[in-house]
C-alpha positions in Angstrom: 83.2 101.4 95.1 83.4 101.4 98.6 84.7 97.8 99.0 87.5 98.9 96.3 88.7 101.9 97.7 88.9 99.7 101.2 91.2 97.2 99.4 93.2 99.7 97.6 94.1 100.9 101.4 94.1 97.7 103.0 96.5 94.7 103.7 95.1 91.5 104.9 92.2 93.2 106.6 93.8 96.0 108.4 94.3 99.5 107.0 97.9 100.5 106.1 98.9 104.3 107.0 101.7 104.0 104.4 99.4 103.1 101.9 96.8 105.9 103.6 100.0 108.6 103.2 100.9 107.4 99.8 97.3 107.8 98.7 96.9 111.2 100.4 100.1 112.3 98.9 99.2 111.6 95.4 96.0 113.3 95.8 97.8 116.3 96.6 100.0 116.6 94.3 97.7 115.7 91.5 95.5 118.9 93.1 98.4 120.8 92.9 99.1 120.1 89.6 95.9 120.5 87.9 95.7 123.8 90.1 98.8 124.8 88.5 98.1 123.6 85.1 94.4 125.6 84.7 94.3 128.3 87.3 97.8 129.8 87.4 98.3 128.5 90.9 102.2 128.5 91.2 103.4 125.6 93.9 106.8 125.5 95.1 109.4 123.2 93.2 110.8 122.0 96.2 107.4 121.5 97.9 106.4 119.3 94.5 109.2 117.1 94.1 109.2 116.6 98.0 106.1 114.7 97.1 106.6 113.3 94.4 109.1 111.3 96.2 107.0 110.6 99.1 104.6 109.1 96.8 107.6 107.1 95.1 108.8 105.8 98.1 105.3 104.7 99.3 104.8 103.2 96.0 108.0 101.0 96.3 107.3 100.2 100.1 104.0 98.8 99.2 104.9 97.2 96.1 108.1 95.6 97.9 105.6 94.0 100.9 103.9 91.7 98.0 107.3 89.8 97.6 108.6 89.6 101.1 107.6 86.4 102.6 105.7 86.0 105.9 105.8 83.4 108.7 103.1 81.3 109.3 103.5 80.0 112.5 105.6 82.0 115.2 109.0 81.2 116.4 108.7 79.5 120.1 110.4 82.1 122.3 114.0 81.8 124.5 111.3 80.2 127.4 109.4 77.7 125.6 112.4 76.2 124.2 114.0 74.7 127.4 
């Protein structure tokens, strides 16, 4: 479990905050909505849908970085090339 939970906020070894804030986010607003749902709690629209749309956005950040392509090998720099 703990090996999943490390991959699920990982990318290539090293922990992502956007993935950590996306997570976090989610988590919150699922808490809020249970909390609403069962126990009356009454959370803010605008305080809702402001996550909602963080969690979107980290979604779609994260999602996007499994398409982009990555260099290999680094570009020599303005120095090396002369």
């Amino acid at each position: 479990m703990k090996k999943f939970m490390l991959n699920c906020v990982s990318s290539d070894g090293k922990i992502s905050s956007k993935r950590i804030v996306t997570l976090s986010a989610f988590l919150m607003m699922s808490i809020g909505f249970i909390s609403n749902l069962f126990w009356g709690f009454k959370i803010d629209e605008n305080i809702y849908t402001s996550m909602e749309y963080i969690v979107l956005g980290g979604l779609g950040f994260t999602a996007s970085e499994q398409f982009s392509t990555r260099k290999t090998t680094p570009e020599p720099s303005a120095d090396e090339s002369k």
